[in-house]
C-alpha positions in Angstrom: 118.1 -78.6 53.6 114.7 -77.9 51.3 111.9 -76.3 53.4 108.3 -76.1 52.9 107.5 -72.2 53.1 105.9 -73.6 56.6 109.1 -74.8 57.9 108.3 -78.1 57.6 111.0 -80.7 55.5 110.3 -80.7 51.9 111.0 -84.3 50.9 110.1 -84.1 47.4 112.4 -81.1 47.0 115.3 -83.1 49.1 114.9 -86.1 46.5 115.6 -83.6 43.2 118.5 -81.9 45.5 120.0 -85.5 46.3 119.3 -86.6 42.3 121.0 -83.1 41.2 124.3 -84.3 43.4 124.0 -87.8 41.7 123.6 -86.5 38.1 126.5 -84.4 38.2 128.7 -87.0 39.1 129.7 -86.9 43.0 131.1 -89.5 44.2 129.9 -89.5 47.6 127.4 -87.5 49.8 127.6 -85.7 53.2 124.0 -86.1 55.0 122.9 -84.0 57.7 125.6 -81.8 57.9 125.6 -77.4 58.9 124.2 -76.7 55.3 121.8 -79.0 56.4 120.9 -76.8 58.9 121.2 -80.4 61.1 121.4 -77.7 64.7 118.1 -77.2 63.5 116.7 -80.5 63.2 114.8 -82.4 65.8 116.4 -85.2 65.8 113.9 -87.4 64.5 114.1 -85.2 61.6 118.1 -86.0 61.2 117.1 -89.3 61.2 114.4 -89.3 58.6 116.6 -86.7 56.3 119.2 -89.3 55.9 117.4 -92.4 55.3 115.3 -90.2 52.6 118.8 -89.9 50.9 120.3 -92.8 51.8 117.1 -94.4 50.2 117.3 -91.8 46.7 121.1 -92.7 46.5 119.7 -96.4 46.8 123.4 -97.6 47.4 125.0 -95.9 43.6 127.4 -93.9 45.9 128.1 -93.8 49.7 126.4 -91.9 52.2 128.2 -89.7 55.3 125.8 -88.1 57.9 126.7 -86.6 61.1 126.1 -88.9 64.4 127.3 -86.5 67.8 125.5 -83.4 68.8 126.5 -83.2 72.5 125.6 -84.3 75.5 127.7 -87.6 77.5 129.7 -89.5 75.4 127.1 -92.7 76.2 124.6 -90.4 74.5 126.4 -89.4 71.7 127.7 -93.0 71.1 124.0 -94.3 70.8 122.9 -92.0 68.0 125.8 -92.8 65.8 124.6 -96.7 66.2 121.1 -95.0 65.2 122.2 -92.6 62.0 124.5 -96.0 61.1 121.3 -98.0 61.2 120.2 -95.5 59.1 122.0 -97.1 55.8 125.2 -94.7 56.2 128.8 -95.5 55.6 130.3 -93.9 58.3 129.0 -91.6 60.5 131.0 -88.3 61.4 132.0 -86.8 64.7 131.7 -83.1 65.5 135.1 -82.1 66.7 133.7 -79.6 68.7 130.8 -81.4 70.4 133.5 -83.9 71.8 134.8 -81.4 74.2 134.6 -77.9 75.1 137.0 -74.9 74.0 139.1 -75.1 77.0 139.5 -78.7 77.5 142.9 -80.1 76.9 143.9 -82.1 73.4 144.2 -85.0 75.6 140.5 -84.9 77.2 139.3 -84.6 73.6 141.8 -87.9 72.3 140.2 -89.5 75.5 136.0 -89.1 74.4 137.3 -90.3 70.4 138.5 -93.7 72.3 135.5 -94.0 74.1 133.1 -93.1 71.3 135.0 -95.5 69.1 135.0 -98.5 72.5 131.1 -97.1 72.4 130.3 -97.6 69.0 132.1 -101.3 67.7 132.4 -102.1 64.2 131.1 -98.7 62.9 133.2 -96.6 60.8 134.0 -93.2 62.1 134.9 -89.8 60.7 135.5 -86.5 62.1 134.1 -82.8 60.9 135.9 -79.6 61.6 132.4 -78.0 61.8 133.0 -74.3 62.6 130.1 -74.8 65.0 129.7 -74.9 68.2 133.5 -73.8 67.5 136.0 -74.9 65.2 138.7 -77.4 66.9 140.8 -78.4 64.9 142.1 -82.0 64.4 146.9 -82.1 64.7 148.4 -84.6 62.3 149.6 -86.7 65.2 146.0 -86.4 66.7 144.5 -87.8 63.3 147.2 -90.5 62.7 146.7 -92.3 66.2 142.9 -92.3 65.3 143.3 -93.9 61.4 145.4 -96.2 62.9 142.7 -97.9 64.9 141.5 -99.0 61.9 137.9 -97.3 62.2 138.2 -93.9 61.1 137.8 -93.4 57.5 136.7 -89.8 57.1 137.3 -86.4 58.0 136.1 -83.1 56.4 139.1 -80.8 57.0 138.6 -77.1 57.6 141.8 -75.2 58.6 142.4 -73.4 55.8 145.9 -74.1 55.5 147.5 -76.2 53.1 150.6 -77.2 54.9 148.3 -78.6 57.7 146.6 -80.5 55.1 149.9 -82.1 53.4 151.0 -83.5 57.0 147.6 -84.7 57.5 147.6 -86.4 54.2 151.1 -87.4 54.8 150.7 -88.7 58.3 147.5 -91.6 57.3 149.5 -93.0 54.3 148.5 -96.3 53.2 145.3 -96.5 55.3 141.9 -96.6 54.3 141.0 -92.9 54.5 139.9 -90.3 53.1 140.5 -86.5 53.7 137.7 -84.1 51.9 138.7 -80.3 51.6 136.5 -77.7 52.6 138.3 -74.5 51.5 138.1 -73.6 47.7 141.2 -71.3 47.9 143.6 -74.5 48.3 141.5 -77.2 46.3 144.1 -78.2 43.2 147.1 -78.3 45.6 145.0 -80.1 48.3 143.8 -82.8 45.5 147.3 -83.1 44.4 148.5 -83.8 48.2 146.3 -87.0 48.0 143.0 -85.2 49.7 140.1 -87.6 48.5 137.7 -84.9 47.4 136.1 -81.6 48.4 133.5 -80.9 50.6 132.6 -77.6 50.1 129.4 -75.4 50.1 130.5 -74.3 46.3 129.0 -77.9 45.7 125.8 -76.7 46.8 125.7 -74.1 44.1 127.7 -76.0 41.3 128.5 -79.4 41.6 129.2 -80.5 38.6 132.2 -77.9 38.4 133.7 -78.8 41.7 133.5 -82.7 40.2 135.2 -81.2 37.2 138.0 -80.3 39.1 138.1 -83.2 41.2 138.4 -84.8 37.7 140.7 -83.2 35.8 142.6 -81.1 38.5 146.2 -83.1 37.3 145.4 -82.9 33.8 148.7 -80.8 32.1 146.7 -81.0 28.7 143.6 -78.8 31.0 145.7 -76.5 33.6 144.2 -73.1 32.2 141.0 -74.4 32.1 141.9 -75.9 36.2 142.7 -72.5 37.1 139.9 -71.0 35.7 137.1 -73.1 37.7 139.3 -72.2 40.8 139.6 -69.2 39.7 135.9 -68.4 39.4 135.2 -70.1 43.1 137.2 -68.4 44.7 136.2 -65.2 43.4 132.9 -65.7 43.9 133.4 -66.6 48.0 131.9 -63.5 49.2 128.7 -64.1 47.3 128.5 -67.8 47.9 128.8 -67.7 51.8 127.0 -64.2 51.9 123.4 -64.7 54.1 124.1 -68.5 53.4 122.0 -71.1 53.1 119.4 -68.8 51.2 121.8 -67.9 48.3 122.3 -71.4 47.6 118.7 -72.3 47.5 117.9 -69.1 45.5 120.6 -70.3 43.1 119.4 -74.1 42.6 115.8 -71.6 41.8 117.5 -70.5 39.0 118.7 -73.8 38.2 115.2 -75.1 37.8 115.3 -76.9 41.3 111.6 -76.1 42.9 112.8 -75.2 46.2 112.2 -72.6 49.0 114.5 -70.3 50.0 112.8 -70.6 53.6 115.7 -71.3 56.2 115.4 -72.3 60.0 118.3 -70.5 60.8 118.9 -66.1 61.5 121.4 -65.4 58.2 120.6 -62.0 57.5 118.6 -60.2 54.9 118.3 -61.3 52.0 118.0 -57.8 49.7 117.6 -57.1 46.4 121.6 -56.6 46.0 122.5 -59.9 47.3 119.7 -61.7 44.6 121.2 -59.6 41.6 125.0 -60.8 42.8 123.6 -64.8 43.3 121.9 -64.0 39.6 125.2 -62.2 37.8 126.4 -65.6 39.4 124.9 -68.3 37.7 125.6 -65.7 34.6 129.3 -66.6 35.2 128.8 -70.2 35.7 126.7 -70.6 32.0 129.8 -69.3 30.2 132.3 -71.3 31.9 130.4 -74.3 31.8 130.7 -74.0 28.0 133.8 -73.5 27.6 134.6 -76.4 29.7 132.5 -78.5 27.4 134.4 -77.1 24.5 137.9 -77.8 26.5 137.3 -81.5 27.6 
């Protein structure tokens, strides 16, 4: 999320971010999410942030944004009516603000059913968020929920791409869609049938990670596939280090006027970490060129 050096939103700066995302092709955008920085939102502030985008994407691709941050279910059921009303196409469920750590898979299977009995005719979707905790979502667990017919979404975070195949293999034939955090499995989860990524590497680069999500099944391309991987996955350590500020530092370089003011405690950001984000975009130039040369 783009701050004013006051901490207040920066709207103007949230419109170039959401027009960057548009221009490099995504075909969808997740609103009010943790690089967000949504835990630090009022949540009048959630509200306004995604109608802002909702109104910038003005309808050219669909809009996610995240609906449940605790409380009773009755509570949590009547801001996902208000982030739908919002203008979004589904809203998305924090896995683990739907029950606590030690609460049983079947408490947590009983608050989705009353959510979705709570919230008629919206489309639903479910986020591993790694915050409060991550709980993650069985393939049995997410095949009972696509089968109601009104979840359509869910950001997967395990980090394991076996979970992900019976996941994917589990919702067959439904109207669903499962987006792929983790950079280290992204051609083989795209060539399970995952829909897309969802990953904070598309906060730094987009238009690579829609490269891939392009061309990742493309024989004529695989060195070029494995290079883009390649390069992410290399890079983690300097992507997610004193995150959200390297990514704002980096859209800087990019010629996005944004802040690097954050809301949330991430660490220092020194001298060291500024040259690595910089020696970054470095690495990103050339292969960006070479791509354009290779497609």
């Amino acid at each position: 999320m783009p701050f004013q050096n006051d901490g207040q939103v920066d709207y103007n700066a949230l419109t170039k971010l959401t027009e960057l995302y548009l221009d490099a092709g995504a075909s969808g955008l997740f609103a009010n999410c943790l690089s967000s920085e949504m835990f630090e939102l009022t949540p009048e502030e959630r509200l306004q942030t995604i109608r802002h985008v909702v109104d910038v994407v003005g309808g050219a691709v669909p809009v996610v944004a995240t609906g449940t941050f605790g409380g009773p279910i009755a509570q949590q059921a009547d801001f996902v009516k208000q982030v739908y009303d919002a203008g979004t196409e589904a809203v998305i469920a924090i896995t683990g603000l739907l029950a606590t750590e030690d609460q049983s898979e079947g408490y947590f299977n009983d608050q989705v059913f009353q959510l979705l009995d709570l919230t008629p005719g919206i489309p639903l979707g479910f986020y591993e968020c790694p915050e409060p905790y991550k709980r993650l979502l069985s393939s049995e667990q997410l095949k009972k929920f696509v089968e109601t017919g009104r979840v359509i979404y869910h950001k997967d975070t395990c980090l394991d791409i076996s979970q992900v195949q019976r996941k994917l293999a589990a919702v067959q034939g439904h109207n669903f869609g499962l987006y792929d955090a983790y950079m280290v499995h992204a051609v083989d989860s795209l060539k399970a049938g995952s829909a897309g990524l969802s990953c904070i590497q598309g906060n730094f680069y987009p238009e690579l990670i829609v490269w891939l999500c392009n061309h990742y099944d493309d024989a004529s391309l695989a060195g070029e596939v494995n290079e883009v991987q390649k390069f992410f996955v290399r890079n983690m350590n300097v992507m997610h280090n004193v995150y959200p500020i390297v990514a704002k530092y980096s859209l800087n370089q990019r010629g996005i006027d944004i802040s690097t003011f954050t809301r949330r405690k991430v660490g220092n950001f020194s001298n060291a970490v500024k040259r690595n984000v910089e020696n970054l975009y470095g690495e990103y130039a050339s292969l960006r060129k070479s791509l354009e040369y290779a497609v």
